[in-house]
C-alpha positions as CSV (number, residue, x, y, z in Angstrom):
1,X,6.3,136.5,12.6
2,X,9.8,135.9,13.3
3,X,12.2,135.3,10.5
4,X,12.7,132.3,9.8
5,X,16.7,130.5,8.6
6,X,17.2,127.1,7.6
7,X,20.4,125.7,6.5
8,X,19.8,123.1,3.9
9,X,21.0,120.8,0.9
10,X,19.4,120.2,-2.3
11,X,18.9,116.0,-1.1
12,X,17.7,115.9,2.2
13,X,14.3,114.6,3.3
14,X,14.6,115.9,6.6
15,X,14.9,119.6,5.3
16,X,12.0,119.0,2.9
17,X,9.6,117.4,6.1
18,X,10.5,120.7,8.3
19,X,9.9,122.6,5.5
20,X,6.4,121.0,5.1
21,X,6.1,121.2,9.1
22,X,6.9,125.3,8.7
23,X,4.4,126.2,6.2
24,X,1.5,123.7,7.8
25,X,2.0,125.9,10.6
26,X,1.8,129.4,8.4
27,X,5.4,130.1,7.6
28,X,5.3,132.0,4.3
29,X,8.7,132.1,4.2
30,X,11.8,130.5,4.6
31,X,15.7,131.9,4.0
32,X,17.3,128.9,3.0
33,X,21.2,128.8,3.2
34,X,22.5,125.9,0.8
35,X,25.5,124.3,2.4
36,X,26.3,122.0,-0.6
37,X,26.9,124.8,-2.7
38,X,29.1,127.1,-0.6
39,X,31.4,125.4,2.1
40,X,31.8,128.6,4.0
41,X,28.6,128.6,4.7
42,X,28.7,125.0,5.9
43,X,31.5,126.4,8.4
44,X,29.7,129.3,9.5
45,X,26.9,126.8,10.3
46,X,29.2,124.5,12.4
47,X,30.6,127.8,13.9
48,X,26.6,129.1,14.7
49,X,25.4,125.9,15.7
50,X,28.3,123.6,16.7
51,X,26.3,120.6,14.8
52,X,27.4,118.9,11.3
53,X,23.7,117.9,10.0
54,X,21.1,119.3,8.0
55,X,18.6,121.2,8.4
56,X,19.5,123.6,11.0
57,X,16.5,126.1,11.9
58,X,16.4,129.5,13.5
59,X,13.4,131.5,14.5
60,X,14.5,134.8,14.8
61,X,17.6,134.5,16.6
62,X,16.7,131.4,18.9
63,X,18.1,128.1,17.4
64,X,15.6,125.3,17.3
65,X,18.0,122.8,15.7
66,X,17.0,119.8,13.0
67,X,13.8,118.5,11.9
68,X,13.6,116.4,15.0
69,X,14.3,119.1,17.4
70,X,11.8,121.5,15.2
71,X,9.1,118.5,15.8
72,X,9.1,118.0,19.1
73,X,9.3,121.9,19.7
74,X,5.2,121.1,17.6
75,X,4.4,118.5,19.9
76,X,5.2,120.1,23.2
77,X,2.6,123.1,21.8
78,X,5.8,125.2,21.5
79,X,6.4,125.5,18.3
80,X,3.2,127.7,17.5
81,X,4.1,130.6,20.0
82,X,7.4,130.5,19.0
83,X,6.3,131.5,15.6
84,X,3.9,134.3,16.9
85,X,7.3,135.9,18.4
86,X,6.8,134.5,21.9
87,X,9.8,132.7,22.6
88,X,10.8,129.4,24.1
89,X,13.0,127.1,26.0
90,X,14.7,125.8,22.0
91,X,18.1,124.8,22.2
92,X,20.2,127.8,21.8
């Protein structure tokens, strides 16, 4: 399984729901990168992304984007091989 990055604050329901989302679909593991506590970070994420919200998720190296972006990736059954290192058609 591909690593999996999530940039994140400590209050955000949206992080918490793809967090949930992740793990109902076997993610063990999640690097979270805490934006409220270090404002580089937040700018690197800007930088990586080009997007000012939270979360922000990478699988491996493709960027899926927020929680919204992360559940229709699930719905359109693309989520799952995405996971198993398969790739998709994610925002990038």
């Amino acid at each position: 399984m591909p690593q999996v990055t999530m940039y994140t604050t400590q209050v955000c329901p949206f992080c918490v729901r793809a967090k949930a989302l992740l793990k109902q679909r076997g993610v063990e593991q999640i690097d979270e990168i805490r934006i409220d506590l270090d404002p580089e970070q937040r700018r690197l994420m800007m930088s990586r992304t080009g997007r000012r919200t939270v979360p922000q998720i990478f699988i491996g190296e493709t960027h899926v984007g927020g929680c919204d972006d992360l559940v229709e990736l699930d719905q359109q059954g693309a989520l799952q091989p995405l996971l198993a290192g398969g790739g998709c058609s994610a925002r990038t």
